[in-house]
C-alpha positions in Angstrom: 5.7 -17.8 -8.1 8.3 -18.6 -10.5 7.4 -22.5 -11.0 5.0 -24.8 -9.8 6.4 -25.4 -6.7 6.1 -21.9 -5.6 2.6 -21.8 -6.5 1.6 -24.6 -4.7 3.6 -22.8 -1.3 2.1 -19.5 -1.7 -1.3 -20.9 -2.8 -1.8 -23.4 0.5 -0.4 -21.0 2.6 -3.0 -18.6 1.5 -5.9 -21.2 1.7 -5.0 -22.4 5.0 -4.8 -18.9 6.3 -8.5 -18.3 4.6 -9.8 -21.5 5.6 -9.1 -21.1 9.3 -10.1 -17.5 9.3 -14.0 -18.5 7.5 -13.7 -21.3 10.0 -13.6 -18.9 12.9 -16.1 -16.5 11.4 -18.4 -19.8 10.9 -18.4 -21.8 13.4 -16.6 -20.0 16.1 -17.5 -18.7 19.4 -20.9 -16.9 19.3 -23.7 -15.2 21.8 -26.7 -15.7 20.6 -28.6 -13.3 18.8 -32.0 -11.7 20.3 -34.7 -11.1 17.8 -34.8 -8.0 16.2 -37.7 -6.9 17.8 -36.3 -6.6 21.2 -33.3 -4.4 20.0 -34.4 -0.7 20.9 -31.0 1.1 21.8 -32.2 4.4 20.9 -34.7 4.0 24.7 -31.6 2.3 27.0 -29.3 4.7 29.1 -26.0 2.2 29.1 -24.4 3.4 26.4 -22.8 6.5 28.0 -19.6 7.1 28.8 -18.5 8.0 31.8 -14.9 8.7 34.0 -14.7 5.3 34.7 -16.1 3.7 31.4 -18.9 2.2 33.3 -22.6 3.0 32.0 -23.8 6.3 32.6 -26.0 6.3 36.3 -29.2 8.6 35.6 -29.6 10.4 38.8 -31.9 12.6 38.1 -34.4 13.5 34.8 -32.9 15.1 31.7 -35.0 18.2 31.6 -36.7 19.0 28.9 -35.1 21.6 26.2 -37.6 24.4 25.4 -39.0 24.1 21.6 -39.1 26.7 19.2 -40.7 24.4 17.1 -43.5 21.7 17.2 -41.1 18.6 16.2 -43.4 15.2 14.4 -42.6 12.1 16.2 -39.7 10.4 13.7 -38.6 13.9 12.0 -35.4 13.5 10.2 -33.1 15.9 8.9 -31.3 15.1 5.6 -28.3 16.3 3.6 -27.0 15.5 0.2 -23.4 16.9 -0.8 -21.6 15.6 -4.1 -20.5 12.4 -2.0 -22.9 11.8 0.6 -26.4 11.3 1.8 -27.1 11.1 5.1 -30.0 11.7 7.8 -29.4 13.4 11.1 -32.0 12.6 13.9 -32.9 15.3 16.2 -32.9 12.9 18.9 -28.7 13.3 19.9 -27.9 14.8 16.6 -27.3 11.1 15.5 -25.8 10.2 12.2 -27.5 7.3 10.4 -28.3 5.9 6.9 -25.2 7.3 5.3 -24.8 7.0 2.0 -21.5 7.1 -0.7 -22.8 8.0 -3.5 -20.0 7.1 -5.5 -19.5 3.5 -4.5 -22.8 1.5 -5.8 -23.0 -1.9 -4.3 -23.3 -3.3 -7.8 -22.0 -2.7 -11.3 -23.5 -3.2 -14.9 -21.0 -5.0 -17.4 -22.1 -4.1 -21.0 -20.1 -6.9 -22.2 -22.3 -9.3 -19.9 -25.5 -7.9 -21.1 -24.5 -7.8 -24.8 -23.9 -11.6 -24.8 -27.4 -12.3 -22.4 -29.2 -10.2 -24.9 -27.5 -12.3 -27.7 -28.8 -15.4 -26.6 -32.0 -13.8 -25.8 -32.0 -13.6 -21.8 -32.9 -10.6 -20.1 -30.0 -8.8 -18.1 -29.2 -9.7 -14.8 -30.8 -7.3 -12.5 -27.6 -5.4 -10.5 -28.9 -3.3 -6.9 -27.4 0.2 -8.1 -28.3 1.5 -4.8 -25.0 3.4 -3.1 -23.3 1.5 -0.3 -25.0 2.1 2.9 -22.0 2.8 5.6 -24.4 3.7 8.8 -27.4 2.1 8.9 -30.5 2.4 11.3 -31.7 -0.9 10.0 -31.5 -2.8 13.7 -30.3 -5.8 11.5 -27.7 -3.6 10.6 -27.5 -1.2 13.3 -24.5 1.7 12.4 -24.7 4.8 13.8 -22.4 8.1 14.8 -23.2 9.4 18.0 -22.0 12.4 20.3 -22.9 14.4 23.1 -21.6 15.9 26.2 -21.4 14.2 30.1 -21.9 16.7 33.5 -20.0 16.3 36.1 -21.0 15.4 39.1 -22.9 18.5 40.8 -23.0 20.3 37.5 -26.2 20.6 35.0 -27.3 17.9 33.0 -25.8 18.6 29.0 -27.3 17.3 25.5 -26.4 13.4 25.2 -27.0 11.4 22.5 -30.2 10.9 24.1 -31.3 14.6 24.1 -34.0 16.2 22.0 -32.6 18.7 20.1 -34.4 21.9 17.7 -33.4 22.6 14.1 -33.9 25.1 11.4 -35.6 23.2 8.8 -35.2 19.3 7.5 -33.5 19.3 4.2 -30.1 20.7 3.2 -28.4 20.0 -0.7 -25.0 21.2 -1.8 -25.6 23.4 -4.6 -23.4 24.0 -7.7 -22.2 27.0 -6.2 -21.9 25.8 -2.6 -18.7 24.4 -1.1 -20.4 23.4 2.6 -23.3 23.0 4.3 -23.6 23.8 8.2 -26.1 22.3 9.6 -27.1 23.9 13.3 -29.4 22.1 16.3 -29.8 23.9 19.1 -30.4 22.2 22.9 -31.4 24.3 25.8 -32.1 23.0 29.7 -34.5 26.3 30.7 -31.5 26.9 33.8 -29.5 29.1 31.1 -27.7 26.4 29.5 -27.6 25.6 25.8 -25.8 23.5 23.5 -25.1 24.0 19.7 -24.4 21.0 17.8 -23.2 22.4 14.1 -22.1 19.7 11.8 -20.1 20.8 9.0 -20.2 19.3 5.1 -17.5 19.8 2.7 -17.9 19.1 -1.1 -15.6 16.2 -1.7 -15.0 15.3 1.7 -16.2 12.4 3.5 -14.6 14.1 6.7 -17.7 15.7 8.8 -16.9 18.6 11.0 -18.9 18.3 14.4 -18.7 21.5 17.1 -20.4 20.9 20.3 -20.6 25.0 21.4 -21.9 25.2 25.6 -23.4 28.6 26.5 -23.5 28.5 30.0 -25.8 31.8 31.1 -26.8 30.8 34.5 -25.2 31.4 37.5 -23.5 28.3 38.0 -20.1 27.4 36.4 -20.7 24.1 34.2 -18.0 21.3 34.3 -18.1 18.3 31.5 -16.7 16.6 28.9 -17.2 15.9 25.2 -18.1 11.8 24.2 -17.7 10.8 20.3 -18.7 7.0 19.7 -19.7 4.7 17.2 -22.3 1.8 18.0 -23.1 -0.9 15.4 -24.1 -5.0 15.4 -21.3 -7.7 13.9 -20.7 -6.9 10.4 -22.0 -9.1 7.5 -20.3 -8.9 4.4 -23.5 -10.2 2.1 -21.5 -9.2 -1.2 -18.2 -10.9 0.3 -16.0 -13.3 -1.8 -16.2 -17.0 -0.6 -12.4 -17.4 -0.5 -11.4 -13.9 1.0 -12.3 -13.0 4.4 -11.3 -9.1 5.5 -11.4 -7.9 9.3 -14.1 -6.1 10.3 -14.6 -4.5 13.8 -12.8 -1.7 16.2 -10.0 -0.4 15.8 -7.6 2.2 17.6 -4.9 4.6 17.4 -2.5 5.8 20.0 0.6 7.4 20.1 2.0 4.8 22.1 0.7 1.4 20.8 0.2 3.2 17.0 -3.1 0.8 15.4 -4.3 -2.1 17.2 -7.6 -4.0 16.6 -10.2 -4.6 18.7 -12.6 -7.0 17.7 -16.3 -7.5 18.8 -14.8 -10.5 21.0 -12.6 -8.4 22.5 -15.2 -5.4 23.2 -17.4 -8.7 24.8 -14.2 -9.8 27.4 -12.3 -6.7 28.4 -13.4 -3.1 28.1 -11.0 -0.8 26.3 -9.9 2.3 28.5 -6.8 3.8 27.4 -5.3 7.5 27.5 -3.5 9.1 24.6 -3.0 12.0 23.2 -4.4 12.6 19.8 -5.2 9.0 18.2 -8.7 8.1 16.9 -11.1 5.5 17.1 -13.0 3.6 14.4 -15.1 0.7 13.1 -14.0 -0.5 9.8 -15.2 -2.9 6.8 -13.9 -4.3 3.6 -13.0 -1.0 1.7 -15.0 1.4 3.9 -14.5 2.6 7.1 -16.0 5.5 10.1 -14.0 6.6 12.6 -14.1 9.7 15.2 -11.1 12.0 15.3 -10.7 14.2 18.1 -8.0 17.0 18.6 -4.6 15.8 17.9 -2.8 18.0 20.6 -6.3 17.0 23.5 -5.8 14.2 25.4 -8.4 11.9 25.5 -9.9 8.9 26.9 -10.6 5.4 24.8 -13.2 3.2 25.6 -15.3 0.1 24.2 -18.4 -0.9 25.5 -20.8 -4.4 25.6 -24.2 -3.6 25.3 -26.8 -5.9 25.1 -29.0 -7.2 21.9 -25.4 -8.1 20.6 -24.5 -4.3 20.0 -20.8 -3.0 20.6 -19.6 0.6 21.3 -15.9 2.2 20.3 -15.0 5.6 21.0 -13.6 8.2 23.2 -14.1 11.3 25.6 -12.3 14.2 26.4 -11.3 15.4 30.0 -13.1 17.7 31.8 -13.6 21.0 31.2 -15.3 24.1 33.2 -17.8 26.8 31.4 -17.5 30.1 34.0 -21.2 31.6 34.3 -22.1 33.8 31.1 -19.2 32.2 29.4 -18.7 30.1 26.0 -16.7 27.3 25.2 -16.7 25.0 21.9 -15.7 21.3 21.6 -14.7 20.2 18.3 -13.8 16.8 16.7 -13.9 14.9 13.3 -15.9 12.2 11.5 -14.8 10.3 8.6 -17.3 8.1 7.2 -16.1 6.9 3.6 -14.0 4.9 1.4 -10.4 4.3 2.7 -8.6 5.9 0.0 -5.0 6.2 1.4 -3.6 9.3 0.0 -6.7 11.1 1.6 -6.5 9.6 4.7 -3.3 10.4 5.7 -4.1 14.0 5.5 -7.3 13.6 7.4 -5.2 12.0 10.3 -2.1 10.3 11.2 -2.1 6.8 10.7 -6.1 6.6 9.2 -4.6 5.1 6.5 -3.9 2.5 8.7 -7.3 1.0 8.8 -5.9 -0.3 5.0 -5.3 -3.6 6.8 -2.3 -5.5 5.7 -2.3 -7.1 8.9 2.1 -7.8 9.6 3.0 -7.3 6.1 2.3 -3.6 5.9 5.9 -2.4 5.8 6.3 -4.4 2.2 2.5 -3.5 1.3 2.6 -0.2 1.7 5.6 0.6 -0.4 3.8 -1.8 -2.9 0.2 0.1 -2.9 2.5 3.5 -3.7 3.9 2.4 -6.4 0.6 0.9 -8.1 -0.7 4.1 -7.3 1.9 5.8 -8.4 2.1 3.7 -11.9 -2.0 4.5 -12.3 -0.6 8.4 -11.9 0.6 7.7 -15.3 -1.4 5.2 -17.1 -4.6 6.2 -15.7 -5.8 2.2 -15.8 -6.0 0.1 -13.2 -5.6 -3.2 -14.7 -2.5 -1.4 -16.3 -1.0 -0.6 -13.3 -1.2 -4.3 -11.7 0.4 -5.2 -14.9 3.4 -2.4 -14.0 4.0 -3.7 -10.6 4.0 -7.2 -12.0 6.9 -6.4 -14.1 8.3 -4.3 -11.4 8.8 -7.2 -9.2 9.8 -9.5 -11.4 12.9 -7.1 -12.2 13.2 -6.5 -8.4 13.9 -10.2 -8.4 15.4 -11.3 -11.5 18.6 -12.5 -10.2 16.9 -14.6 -7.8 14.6 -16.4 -10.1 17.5 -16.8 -12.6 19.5 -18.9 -9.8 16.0 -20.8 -9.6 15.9 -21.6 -12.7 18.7 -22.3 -13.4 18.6 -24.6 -10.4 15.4 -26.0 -12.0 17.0 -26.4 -15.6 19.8 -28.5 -14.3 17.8 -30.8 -12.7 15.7 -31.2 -15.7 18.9 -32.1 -17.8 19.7 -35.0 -15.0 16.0 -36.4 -14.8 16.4 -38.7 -17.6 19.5 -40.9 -15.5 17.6 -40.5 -12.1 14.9 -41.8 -13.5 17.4 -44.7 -14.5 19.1 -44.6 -11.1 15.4 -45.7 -9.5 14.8 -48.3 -11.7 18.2 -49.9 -11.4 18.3 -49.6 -7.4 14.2 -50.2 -6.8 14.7 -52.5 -4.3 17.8 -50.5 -3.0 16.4 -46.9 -1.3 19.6 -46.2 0.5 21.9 -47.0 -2.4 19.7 -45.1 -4.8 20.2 -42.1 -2.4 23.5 -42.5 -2.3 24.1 -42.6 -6.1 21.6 -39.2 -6.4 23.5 -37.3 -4.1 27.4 -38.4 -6.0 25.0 -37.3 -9.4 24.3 -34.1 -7.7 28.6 -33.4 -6.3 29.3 -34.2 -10.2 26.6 -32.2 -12.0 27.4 -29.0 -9.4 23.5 -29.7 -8.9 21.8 -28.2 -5.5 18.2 -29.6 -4.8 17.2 -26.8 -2.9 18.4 -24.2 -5.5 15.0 -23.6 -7.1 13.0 -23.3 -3.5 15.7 -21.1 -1.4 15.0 -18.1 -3.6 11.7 -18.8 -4.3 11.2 -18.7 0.4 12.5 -14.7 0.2 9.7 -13.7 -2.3 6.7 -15.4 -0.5 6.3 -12.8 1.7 6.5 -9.9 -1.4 3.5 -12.1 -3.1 1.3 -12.6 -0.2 1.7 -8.8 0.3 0.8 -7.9 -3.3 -1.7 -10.2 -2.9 -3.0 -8.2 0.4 -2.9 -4.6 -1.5 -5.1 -5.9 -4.2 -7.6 -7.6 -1.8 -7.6 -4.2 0.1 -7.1 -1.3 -1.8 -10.9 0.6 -2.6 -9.1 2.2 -5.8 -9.7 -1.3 -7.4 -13.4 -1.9 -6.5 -15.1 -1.8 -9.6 -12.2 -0.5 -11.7 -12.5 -1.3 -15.4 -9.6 -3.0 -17.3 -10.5 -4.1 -20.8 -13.4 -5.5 -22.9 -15.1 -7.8 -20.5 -12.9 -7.0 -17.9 -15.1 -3.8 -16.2 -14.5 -4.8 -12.8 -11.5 -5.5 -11.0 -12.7 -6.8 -7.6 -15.2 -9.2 -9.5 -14.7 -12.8 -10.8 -14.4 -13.0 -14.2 -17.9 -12.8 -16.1 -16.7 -15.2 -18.7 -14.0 -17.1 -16.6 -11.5 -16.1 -19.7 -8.7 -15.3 -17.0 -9.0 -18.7 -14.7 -8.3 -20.4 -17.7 -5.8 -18.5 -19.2 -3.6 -19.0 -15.5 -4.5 -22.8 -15.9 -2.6 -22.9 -19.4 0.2 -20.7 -17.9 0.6 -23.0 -15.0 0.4 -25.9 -17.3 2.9 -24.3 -19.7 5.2 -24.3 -16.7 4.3 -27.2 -15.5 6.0 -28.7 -18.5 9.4 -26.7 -18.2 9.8 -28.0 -14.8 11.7 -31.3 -13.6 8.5 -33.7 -13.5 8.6 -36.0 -10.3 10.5 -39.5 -10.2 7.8 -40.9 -8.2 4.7 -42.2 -10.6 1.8 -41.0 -8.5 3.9 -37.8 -7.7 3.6 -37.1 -11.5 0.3 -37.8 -11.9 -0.7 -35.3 -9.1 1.4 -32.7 -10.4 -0.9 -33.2 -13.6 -3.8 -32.3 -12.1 -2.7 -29.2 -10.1 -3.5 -26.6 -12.8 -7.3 -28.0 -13.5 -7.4 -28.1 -10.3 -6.2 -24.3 -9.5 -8.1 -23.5 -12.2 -11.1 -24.4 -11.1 -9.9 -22.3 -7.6 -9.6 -19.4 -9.6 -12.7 -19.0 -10.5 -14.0 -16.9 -7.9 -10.8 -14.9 -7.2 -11.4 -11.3 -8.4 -10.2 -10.4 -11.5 -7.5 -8.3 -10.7 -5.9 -11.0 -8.3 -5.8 -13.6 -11.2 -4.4 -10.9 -13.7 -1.4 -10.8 -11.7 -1.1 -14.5 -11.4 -1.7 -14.5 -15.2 0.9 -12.0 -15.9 3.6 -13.3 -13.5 3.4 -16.4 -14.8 3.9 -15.2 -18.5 6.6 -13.3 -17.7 8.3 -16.8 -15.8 7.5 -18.6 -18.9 9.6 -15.9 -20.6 12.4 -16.1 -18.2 12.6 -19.9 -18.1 12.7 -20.6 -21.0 15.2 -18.5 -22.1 17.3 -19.8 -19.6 16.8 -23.5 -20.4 17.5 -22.5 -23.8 20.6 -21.3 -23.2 21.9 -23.8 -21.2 21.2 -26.4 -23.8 22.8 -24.4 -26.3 25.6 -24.6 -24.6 25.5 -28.3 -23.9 
């Protein structure tokens, strides 16, 4: 981004990319959408796994687990830790209507209210409310499911589907309380029982879940483990209108390391893959679930079409046998949160993954380190952007010199061919021909300023991905008005700062030999300025602060080539 032209490269690139991916999202293939009131996946069967990924076959009636309790139609179990809030239905041990605590959806700006209040307007009302990751909302459907699947000739086990008894209905992390276990207890009156204990860490957003089989009847019991997460299409309601971020399945194997695997894709061709390890997840703009079984357990991957447009990702273990009067105890891992890299990649290898910079991530990772790494310092996000501005435009320094320099030259020629038209107008070939001898004798190369300019595209539209992505800036205050990063401007004070720094450049550059060309050029930084509107703030800081710094740079460099003229 070191001059206009670059700009205008990185900038269509960017909106042709966007434009076609809205344009998919939009007006691309779609099933059409039942009415909510049909949707009642908590009373179908299909959604269990089996061997062969195929819906589970009921051959026979789940029997029915003997109650210690008298359990109310719709009883719900909740817990609160320092992060979360969550219910668990006794109905398969279900996780739904989780709530991060920490994330609001919204975010007052006391700088916004100050200047409503000044003109006498009341504040605009913000939803406070904590992001809602699952959801039971059918509109919205999300949930966390698990259970276990007999074998043939064995027992039926707790599924998803499976009524199961708790303690009591409310558990909070207290001050002096670093988890909570939560226990639910199934039982099939043939002597086998199940133990569903999920396990809540303070600070974590990782959820332990243990699956324990007590098999006290006289049969040996043979089945397997199933983790899954089922939700609709996700809607970003709260989404920016130029930047559109994936959302939908993803998975992680050994082998083929993260691949997505969109709701289109669950719709065409069933996922069923073996790995060891891996994990499976659904992810959203900043936020993401996914189930994590044992890393040395090989396991079975799966995706599933159900109807009333609902979609199923996850996996199952292999088979395992409980000898009569025997225990054994499956275990596996939920992260439901924020997609925080540092603690991802200790929750599981490549988690951090589901941070989606899409082909770039070998330059966007090392590029997301160091702004987090810069913040270590400064403790200020806006402050760090500004660090890995300057970073960059060190990293690159030589380059842009030989642009500009490049660009300077052919400044200092403009005035004679700008002469050269005029005299050949009615001559294109011989007015060619005379440019290119100006060019030999000046030691002038037209494509000096854009060569160098080509190598750092793809370090831009990476930076540009980490700042889109990265959770660390959502709601991150700068300065002043500036309270959050991942918002537009309030006051649109940044958008127009960029327009006079593109303008400012604008006028260091070579203007166009061709009339109309000029007059085009003029308009380009209203014109991006009026684009930049509804970028995030933190996006058009950079922009701002690159092109500061290449104001800097260039004209130093015309400078002292004129000098020396």
């Amino acid at each position: 981004m070191d001059n206009i032209r670059f700009i205008l490269v990185v900038t269509f690139a960017m909106l042709i990319y966007m434009l076609y991916d809205a344009w998919q999202i939009d007006y691309g293939p779609k099933r059409e959408t039942p009415p909510v009131a049909q949707q009642t996946p908590q009373d179908l069967k299909e959604d269990l796994p089996t061997a062969t990924g195929e819906p589970q076959a009921e051959s026979r009636a789940e029997a029915k687990p003997i109650a210690t309790e008298v359990i109310e139609p719709g009883a719900i179990i909740s817990v609160t830790t320092d992060v979360l809030a969550l219910e668990i239905d006794p109905k398969g041990g279900t996780i739904r209507n989780l709530d991060l605590l920490k994330y609001p959806r919204e975010k007052e700006n006391t700088a916004v209210e100050w200047v409503w209040n000044l003109f006498g307007f009341s504040k605009p009302e913000k939803d406070l409310s904590p992001i809602r990751l699952f959801d039971s909302n059918p509109e919205r459907l999300f949930l966390a499911q698990s259970g276990l699947i007999a074998a043939e000739g064995s027992a039926n086990a707790a599924t998803h589907h499976s009524i199961f008894n708790f303690e009591k209905d409310q558990y909070l992390l207290g001050e002096d309380q670093d988890t909570i276990t939560v226990p639910l207890t199934w039982t099939n009156n043939e002597g086998l029982t199940v133990t569903k204990t999920l396990t809540f860490k303070r600070g974590s957003y990782a959820i332990e879940v243990n699956q324990t089989v007590s098999n006290d009847s006289t049969q040996p019991w043979t089945g397997r483990q199933y983790k899954q997460l089922l939700r609709v299409p996700y809607k970003d309601e709260a989404g920016h209108t130029f930047i559109r971020t994936y959302a939908g399945g993803v998975v992680y194997t050994e082998e083929n390391k993260y691949q997505k695997v969109s709701f289109d894709d669950m719709a065409s061709d069933k996922l069923n893959v073996k790995t060891t390890g891996g994990w499976s997840a659904m992810i959203q703009h900043y936020f993401a679930a996914a189930w994590i079984p044992p890393k040395d357990q090989e396991n079975t991957f799966y995706t599933k079409d159900l109807k009333d447009w609902r979609y199923v990702i996850g996996s199952y273990s292999p088979a395992f046998t409980v000898e009569p009067n025997s225990d054994m105890e499956f275990s596996a891992q939920l992260f439901a949160g924020p997609k925080i890299q540092p603690m991802m990649e200790e929750i599981a290898k490549g988690l951090e993954l589901t941070v989606d910079y899409a082909w770039l991530t070998i330059i966007a990772k090392p590029i997301y380190w160091l702004l987090n790494q810069i913040h270590g310092f400064v403790g200020n996000w806006g402050l760090s952007i500004i660090g890995v501005t300057l970073f960059i435009k060190l990293l690159f320094f030589k380059l842009s010199q030989t642009s500009f320099r490049s660009m300077a030259k052919m400044r200092k020629i403009q005035p004679r061919l700008k002469e050269l038209q005029e005299r050949f107008a009615d001559d294109r070939q011989r007015f060619n021909k005379e440019m290119m001898d100006m060019y030999k004798r000046e030691k002038v190369n037209p494509l000096g300023g854009c060569l160098p300019i080509l190598v750092q595209i793809p370090v831009f539209i990476s930076l540009y991905w980490v700042l889109v992505e990265t959770v660390e800036l959502r709601q991150a205050p700068f300065a002043l008005w500036m309270q959050d990063l991942s918002a537009q401007d309030p006051f649109f004070i940044l958008p127009i700062l960029m327009g006079i720094t593109m303008k400012i450049q604008q006028s260091l550059n070579p203007a166009p030999i061709d009339p109309l060309q000029a007059k085009i050029m003029k308009m380009f930084p209203i014109v991006f300025t009026v684009f930049f509107l509804f970028f995030p703030a933190g996006l058009v800081l950079y922009w701002v602060v690159n092109n500061t710094l290449s104001i800097i740079q260039q004209w130093y460099i015309t400078k002292n080539l004129e000098d020396a003229k």
